[in-house]
TIBATI-461815 format. One record per atom (N, C-alpha, C, O, CB): z, x, y; residue in three letters. Coordinates in pm, whole numbers, padded with zeros to 5 digits, always signed. Each point is the difference from the previous one (the first is absolute). Glycine has a CB too. Layout:
REM residues N
ZXYala ...
//
This chain:
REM residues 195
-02040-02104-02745unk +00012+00085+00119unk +00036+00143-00044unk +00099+00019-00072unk -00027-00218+00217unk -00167+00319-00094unk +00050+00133-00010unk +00121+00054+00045unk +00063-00047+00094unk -00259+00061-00091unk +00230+00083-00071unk +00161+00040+00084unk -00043+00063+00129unk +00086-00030+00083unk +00072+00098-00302unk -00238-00006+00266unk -00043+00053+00065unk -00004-00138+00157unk +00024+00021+00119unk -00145+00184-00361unk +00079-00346+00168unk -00065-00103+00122unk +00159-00024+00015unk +00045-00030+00111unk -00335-00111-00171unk +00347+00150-00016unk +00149-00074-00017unk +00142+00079+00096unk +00103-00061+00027unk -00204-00005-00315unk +00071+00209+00327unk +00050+00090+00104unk -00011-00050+00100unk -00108-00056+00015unk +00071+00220-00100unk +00122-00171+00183unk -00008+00024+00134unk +00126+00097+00087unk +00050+00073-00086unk -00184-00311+00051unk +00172+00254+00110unk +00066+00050+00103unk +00017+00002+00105unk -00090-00007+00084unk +00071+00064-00183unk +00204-00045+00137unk +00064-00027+00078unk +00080+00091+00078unk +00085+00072-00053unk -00119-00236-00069unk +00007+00163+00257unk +00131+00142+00064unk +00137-00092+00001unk +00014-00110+00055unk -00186+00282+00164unk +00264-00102-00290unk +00126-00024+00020unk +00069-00131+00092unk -00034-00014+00118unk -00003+00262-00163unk +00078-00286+00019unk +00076-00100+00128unk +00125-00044-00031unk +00070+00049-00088unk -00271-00145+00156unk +00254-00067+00054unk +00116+00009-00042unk -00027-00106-00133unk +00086-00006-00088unk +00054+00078+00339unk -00262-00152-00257unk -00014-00108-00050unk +00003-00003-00140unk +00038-00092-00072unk -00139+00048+00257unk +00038+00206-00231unk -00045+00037-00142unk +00093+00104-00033unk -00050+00085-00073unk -00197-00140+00090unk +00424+00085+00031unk +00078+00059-00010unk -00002-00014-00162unk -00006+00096-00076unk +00109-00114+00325unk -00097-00146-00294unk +00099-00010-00120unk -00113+00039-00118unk +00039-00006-00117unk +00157-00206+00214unk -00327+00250-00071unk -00079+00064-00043unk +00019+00149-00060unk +00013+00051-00111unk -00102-00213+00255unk +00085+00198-00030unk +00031+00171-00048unk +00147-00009-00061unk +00013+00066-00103unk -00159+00074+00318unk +00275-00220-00166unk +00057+00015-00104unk -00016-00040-00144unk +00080+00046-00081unk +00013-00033+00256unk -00169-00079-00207unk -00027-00015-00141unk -00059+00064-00044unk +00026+00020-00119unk -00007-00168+00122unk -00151+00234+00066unk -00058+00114-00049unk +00119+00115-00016unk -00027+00069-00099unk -00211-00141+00213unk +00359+00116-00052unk +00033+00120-00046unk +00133-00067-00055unk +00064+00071-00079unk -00193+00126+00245unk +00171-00296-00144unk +00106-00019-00128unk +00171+00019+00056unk +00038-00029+00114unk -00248+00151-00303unk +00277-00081+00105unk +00118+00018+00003unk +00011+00143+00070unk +00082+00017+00090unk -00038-00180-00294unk -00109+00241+00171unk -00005+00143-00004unk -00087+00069+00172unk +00004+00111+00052unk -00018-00143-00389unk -00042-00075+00370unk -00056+00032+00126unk -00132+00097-00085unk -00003+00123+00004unk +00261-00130+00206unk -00326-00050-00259unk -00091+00088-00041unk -00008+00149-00114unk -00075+00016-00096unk +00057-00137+00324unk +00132+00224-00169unk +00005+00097-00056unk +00195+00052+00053unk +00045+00073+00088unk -00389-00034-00092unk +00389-00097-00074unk +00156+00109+00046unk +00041-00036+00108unk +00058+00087+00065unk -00110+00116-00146unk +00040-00346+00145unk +00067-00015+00112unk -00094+00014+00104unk +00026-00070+00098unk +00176+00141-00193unk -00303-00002+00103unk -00070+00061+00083unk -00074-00137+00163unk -00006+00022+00121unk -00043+00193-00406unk +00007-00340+00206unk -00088-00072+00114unk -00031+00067+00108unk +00005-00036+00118unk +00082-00144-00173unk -00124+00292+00002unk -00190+00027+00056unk +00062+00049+00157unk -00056-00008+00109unk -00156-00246-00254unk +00397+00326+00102unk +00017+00072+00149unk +00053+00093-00008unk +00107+00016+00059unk -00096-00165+00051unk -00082+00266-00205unk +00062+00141-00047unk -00102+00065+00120unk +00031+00117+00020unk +00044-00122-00338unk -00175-00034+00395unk -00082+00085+00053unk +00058-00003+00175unk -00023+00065+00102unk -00201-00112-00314unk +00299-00056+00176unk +00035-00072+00168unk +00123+00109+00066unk +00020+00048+00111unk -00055-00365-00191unk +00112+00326-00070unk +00159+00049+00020unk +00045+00122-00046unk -00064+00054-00091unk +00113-00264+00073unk +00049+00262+00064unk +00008+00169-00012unk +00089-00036-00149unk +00052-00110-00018unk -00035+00261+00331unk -00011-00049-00405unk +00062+00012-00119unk +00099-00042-00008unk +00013-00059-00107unk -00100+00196+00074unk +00182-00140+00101unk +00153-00034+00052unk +00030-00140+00016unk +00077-00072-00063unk -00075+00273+00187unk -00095-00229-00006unk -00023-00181-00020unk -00039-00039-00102unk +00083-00066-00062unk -00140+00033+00244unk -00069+00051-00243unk -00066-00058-00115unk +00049-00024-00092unk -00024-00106-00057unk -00105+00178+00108unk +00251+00053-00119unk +00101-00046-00099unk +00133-00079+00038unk +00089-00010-00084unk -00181+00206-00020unk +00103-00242+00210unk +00154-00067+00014unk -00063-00127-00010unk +00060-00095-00050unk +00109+00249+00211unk -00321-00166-00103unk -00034-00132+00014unk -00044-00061-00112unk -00002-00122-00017unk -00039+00166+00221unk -00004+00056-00298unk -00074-00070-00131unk +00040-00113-00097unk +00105-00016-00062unk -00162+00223+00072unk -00050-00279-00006unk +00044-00188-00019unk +00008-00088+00137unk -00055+00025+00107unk +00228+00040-00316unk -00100-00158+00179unk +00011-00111+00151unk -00032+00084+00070unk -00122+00011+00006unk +00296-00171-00012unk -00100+00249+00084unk +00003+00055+00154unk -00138+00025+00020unk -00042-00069+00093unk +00272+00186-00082unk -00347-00022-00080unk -00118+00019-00004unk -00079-00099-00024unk -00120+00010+00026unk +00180+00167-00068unk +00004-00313-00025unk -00063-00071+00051unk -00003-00114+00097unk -00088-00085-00012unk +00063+00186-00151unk +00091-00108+00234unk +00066-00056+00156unk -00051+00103+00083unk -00042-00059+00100unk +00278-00052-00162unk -00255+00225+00075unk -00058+00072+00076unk -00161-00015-00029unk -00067+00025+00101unk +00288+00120-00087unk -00285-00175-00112unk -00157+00004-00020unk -00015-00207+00096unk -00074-00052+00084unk +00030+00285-00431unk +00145-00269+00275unk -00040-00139+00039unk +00064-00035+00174unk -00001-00111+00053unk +00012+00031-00359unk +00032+00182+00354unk +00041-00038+00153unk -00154+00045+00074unk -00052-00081+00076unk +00369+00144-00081unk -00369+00042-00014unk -00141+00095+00030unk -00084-00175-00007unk -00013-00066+00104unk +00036+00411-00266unk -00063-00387+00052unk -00055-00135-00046unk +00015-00097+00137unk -00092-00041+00071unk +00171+00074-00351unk +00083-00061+00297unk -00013-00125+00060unk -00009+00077+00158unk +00000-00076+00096unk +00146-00123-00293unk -00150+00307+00216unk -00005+00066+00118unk -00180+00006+00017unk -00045+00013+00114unk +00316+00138-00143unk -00339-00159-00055unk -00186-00077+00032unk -00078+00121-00012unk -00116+00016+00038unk +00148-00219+00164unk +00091+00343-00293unk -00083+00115+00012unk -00043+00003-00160unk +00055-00032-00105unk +00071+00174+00332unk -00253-00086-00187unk -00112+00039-00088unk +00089+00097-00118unk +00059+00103+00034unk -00282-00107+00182unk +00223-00040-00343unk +00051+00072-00073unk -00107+00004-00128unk -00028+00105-00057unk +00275-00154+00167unk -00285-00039-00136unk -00111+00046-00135unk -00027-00119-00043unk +00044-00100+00057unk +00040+00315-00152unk -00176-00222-00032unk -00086-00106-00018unk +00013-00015-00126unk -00005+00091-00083unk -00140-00064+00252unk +00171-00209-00205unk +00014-00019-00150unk -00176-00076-00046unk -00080-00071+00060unk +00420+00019-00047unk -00336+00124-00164unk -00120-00095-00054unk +00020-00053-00073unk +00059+00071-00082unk -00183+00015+00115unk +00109-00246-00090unk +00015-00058-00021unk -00126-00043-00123unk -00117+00021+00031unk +00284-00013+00192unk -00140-00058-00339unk -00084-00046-00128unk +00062-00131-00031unk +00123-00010-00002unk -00177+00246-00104unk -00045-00368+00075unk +00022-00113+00013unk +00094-00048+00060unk +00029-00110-00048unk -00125+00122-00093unk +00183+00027+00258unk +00077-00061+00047unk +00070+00059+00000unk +00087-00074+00046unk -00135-00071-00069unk +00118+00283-00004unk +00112+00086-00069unk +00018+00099+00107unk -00097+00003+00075unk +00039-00029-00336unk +00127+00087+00283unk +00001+00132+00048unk -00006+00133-00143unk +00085+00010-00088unk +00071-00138+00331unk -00258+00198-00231unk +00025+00128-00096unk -00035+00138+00089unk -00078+00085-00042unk +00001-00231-00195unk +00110+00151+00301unk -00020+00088+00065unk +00007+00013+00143unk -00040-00089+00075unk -00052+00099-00253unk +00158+00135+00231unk +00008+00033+00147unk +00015+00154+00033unk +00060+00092-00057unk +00046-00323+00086unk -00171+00225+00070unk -00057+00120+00055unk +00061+00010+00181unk -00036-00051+00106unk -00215+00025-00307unk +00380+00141+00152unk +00042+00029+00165unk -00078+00064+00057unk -00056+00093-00058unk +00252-00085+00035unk -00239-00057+00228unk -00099+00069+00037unk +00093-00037+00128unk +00070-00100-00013unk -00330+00103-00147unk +00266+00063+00274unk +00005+00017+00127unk +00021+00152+00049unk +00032+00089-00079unk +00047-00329+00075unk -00103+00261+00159unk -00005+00068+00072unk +00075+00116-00038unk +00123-00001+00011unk -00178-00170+00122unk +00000+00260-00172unk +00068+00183-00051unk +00129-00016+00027unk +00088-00006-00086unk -00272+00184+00159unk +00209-00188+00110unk +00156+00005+00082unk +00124-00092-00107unk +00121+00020-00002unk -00265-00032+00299unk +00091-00055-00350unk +00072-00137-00072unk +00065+00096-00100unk +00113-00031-00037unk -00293-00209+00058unk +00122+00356-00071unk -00005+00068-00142unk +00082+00141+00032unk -00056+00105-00031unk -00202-00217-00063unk +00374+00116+00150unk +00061+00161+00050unk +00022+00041-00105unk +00071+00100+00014unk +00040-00115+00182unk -00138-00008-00332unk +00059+00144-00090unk -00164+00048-00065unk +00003+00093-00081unk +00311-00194-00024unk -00418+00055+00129unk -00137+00075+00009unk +00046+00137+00092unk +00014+00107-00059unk -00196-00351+00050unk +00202+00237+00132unk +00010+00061+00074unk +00113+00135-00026unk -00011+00099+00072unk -00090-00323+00042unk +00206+00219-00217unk +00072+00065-00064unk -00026+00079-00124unk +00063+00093-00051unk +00037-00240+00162unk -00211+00085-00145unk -00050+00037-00147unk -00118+00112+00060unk -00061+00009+00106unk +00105-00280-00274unk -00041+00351+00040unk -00030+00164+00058unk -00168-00028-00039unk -00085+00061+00065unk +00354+00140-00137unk -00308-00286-00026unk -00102-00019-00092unk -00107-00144+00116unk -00121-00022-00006unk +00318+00107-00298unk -00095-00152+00390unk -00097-00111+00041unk +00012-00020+00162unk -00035-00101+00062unk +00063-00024-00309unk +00033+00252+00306unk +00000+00000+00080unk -00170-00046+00120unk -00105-00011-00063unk +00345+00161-00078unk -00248-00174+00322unk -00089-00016+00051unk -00074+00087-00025unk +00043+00106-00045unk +00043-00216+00163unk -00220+00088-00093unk -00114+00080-00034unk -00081+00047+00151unk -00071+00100+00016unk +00052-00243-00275unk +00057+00029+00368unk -00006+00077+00069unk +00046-00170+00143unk +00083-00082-00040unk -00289+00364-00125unk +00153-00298+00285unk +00042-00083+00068unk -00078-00152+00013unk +00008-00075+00097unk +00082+00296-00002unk -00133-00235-00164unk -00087-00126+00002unk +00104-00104-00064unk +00069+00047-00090unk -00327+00072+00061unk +00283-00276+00068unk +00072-00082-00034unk -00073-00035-00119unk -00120-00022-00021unk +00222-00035+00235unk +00017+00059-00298unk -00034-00072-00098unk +00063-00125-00090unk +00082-00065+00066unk -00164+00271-00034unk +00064-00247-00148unk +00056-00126-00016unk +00041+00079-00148unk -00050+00113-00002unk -00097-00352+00165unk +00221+00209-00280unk +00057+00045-00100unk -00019-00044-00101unk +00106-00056-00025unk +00007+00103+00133unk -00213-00071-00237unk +00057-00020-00138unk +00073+00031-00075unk -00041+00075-00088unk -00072-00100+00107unk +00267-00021-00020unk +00093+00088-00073unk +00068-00044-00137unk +00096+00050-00059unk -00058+00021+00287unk -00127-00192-00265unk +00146-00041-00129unk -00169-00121-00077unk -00075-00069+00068unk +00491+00040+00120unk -00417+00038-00256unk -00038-00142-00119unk +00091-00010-00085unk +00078+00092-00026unk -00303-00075+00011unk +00227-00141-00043unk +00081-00036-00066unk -00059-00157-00086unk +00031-00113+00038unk +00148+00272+00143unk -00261-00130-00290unk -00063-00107-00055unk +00096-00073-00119unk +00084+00075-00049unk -00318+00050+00115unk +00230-00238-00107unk +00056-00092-00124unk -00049+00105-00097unk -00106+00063+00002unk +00085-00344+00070unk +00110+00287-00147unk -00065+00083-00174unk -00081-00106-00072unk -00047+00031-00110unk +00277+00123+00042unk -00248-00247+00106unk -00063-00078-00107unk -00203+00016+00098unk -00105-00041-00047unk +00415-00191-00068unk -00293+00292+00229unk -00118-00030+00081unk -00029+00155+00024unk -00059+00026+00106unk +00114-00286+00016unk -00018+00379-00214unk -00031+00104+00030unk -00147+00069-00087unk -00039-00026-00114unk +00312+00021+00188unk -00320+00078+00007unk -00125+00038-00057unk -00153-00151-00009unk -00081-00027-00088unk +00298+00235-00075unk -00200-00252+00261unk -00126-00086-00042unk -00037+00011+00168unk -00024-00103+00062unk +00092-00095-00317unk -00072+00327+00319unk -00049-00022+00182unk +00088-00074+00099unk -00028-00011+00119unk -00202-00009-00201unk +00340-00031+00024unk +00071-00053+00120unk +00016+00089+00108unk -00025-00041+00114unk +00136-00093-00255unk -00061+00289+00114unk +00071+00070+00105unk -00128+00078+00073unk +00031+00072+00095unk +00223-00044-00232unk -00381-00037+00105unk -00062+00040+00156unk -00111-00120+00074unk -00088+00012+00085unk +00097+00269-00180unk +00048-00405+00013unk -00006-00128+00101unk +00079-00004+00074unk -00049-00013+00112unk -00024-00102-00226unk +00187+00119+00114unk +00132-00026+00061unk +00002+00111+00124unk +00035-00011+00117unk +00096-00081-00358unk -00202+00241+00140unk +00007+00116+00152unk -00070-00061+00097unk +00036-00010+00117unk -00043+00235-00225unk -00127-00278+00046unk -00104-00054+00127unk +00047-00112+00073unk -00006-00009+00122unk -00185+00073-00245unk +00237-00145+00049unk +00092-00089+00108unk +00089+00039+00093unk +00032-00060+00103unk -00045-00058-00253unk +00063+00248+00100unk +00163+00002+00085unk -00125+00114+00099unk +00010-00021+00121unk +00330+00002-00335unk -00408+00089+00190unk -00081+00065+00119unk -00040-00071+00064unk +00022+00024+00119unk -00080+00121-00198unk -00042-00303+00040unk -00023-00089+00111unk +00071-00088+00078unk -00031-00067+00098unk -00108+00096-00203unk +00270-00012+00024unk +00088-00069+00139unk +00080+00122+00077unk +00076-00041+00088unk -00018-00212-00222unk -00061+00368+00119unk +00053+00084+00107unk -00114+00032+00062unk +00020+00074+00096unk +00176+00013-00195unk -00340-00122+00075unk -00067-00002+00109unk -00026-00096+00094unk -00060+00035+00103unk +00003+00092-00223unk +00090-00247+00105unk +00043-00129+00058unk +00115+00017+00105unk +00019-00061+00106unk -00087-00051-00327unk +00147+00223+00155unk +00144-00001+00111unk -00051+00130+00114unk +00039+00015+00116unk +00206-00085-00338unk -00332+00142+00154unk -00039+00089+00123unk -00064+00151-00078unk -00077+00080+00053unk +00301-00198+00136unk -00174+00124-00307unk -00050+00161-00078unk -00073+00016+00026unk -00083-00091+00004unk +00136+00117-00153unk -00089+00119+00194unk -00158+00038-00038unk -00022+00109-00037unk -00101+00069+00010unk +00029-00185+00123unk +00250+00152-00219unk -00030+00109-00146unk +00113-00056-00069unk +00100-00019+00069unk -00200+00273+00016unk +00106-00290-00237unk +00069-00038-00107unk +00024+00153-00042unk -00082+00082+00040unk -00019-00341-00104unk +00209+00302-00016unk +00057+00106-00065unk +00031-00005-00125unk +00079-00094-00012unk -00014+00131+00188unk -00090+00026-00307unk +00095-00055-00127unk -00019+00124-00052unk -00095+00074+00024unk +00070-00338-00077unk +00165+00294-00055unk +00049+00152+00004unk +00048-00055-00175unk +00107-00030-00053unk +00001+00151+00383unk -00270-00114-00383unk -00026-00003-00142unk +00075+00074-00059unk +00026+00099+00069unk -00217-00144-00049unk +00264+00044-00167unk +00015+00133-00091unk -00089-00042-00072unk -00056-00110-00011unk +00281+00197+00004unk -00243+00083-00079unk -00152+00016-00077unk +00103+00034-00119unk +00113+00044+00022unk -00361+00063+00157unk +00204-00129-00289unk +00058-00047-00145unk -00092+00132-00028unk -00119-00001+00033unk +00175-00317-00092unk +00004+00432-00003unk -00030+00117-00059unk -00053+00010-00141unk -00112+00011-00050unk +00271+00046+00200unk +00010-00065-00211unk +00000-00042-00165unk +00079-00078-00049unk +00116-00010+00041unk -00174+00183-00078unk +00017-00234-00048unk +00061-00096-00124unk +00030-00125+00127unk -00072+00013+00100unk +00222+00193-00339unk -00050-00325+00242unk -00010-00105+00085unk +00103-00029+00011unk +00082+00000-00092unk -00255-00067+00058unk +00202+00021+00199unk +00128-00012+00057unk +00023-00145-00043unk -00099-00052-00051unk +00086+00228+00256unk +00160-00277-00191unk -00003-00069+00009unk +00026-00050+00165unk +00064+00037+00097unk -00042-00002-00356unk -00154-00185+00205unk -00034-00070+00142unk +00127-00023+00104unk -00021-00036+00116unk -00170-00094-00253unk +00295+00148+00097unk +00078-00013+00163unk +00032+00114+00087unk +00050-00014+00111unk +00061-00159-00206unk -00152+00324+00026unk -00005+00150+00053unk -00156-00048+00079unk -00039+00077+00088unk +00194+00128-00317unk -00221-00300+00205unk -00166+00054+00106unk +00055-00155+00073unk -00056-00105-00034unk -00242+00270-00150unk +00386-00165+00263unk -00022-00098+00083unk -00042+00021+00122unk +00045-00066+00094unk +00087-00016-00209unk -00226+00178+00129unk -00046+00079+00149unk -00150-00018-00072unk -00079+00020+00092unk +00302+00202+00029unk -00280-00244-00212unk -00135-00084-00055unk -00073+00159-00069unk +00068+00103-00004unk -00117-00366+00239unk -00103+00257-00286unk -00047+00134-00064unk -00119+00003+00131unk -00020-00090+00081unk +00072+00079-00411unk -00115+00134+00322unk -00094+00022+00065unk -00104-00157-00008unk -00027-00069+00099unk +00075+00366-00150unk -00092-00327-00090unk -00121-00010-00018unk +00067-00205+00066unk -00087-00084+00025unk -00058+00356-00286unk +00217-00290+00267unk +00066-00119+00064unk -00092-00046+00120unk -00077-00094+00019unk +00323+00179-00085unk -00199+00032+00142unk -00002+00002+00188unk -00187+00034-00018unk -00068-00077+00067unk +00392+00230+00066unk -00393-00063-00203unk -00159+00081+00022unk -00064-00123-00028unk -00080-00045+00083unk +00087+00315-00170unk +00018-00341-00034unk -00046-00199+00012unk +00050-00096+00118unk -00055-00109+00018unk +00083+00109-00276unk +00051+00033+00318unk +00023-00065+00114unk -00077+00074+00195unk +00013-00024+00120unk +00242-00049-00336unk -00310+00141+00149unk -00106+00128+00092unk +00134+00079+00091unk +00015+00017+00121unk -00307-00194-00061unk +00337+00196-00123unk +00093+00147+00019unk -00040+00119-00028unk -00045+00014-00114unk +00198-00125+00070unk -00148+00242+00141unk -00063+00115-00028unk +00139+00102+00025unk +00081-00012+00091unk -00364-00066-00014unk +00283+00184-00188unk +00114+00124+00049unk -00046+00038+00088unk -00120+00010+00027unk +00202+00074-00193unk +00047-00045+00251unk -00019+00091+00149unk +00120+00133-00061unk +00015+00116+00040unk -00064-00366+00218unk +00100+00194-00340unk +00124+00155-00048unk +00029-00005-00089unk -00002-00115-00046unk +00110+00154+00187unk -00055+00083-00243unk +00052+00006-00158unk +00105+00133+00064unk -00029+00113+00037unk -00226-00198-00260unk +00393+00010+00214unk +00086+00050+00072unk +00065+00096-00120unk +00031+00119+00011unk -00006-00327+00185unk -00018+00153-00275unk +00054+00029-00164unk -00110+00003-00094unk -00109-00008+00058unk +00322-00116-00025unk -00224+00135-00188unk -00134-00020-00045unk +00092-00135-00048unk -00084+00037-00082unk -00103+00221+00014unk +00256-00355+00039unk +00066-00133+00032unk -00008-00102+00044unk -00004-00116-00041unk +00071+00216+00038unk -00072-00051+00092unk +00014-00129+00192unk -00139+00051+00075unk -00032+00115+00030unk +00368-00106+00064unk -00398-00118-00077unk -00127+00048+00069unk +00025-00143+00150unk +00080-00093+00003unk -00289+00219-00293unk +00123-00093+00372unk +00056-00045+00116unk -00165-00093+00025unk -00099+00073+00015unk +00328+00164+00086unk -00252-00396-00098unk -00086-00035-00012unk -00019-00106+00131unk +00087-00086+00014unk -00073+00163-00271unk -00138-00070+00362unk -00033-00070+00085unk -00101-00117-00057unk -00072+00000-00101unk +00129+00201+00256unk -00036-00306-00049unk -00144-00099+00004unk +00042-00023+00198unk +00109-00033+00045unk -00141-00157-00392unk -00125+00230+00446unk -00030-00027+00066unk -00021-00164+00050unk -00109-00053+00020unk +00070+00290-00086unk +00168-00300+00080unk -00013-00151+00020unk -00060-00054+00127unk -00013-00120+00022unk +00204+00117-00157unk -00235+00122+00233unk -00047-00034+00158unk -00126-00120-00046unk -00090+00040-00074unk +00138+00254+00227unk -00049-00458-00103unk -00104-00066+00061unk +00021-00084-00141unk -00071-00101+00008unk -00104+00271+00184unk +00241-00166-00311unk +00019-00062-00062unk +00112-00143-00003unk -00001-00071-00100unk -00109+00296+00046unk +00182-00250+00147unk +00097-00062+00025unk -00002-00131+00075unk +00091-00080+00022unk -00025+00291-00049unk -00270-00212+00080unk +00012-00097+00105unk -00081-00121-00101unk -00019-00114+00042unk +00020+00288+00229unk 
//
C-alpha cells in the first residue's frame, strides 16, 4: 500500500482527542501553544501555556465547534491543520500584516503542524485540501491562509507553522495580498464545493 492510499482525514472531535494529543506531545505541539495562540490575546496565551491551553482547545472540541482537521497515515495521527471561521481567530484581526481584506466571511488557515518523521513527502497540502473541504461542508465559501515566504538560507520548520506559499497554490490557493514581502495573504474560493 502507498503512503499516499494509506492517508486519510479527520476534523477534530471529542472521540480522536487522545489523537492529537499524541501528535503534539508533552509540549502541546510547539511551547505550550495547542493550536490557541491565534484564539487568545498575549496576556492570556502566556498564563495559559501548557494544560490551561489545553483545556481550553479541548472544551471548544467537546463544545462540537469546528476547530481543525487531523491526517492521519496508517492509522496514526501526523498531522493537523487549524481551520475555522476568521471570528474564532481575534489576534489576525490585531496583527498589522493579516489583518481583513475586506467584508466577505471567511473561514481561516492558521497553524499546520506535521510529525517530523512525515515532513516533506505532500502531507501538508493534502491535509490543506482536506481541512478546505471540510470547512466547506460546515458552510465556507472562502478559506484564508497567511503563508510566510522563505527569502534566504532556511528557517526551522516550527517558525513556518502558518505553511509556504507553494503548500496552499497545490491545494488551488491563489494570492489576493503581499502585505509584507514575508506574509502573503492566500485565498481558495470554496463556494459549491461542500455539498
Amino acid at each position: 500500500m502507498s503512503e499516499k492510499a494509506a492517508r486519510e482525514f479527520r476534523p477534530l472531535t471529542s472521540e480522536c482527542w487522545n489523537d492529537l494529543e499524541a501528535l503534539f506531545g508533552s509540549r502541546g505541539a510547539c511551547g505550550g501553544c495547542w493550536c490557541m495562540w491565534w484564539r487568545l490575546g498575549n496576556a492570556e496565551f502566556e498564563r495559559n501555556k501548557g494544560e490551561a491551553n489545553k483545556k481550553l482547545l479541548r472544551g471548544l472540541v467537546e463544545q462540537g465547534q469546528a476547530v481543525g482537521m487531523l491526517a492521519y497515515e496508517s492509522g496514526k495521527a501526523v498531522g493537523w491543520c487549524s481551520v475555522a471561521p476568521r471570528d474564532d481567530f481575534p489576534r489576525l484581526d490585531r496583527s498589522r500584516t493579516m489583518k481583513r481584506l475586506d467584508t466577505k466571511p471567511v473561514w481561516s488557515l492558521v497553524c499546520l503542524f506535521i510529525d517530523k518523521n512525515h515532513r516533506r513527502k505532500g502531507l501538508s497540502s493534502e491535509l490543506v485540501r482536506a481541512a478546505s473541504a471540510f470547512a466547506a461542508q460546515c458552510g465556507a465559501e472562502i478559506v484564508e491562509a497567511y503563508p510566510r515566504v522563505l527569502r534566504e538560507g532556511k528557517s526551522p520548520d516550527v517558525f513556518i507553522y502558518t505553511g509556504l506559499p507553494q503548500i496552499f497554490e497545490k491545494a488551488g490557493f491563489h494570492t489576493v495580498a503581499e502585505p509584507t514581502g514575508s506574509r502573503w495573504i492566500m485565498r481558495l474560493d470554496t463556494a459549491g464545493r461542500g455539498n
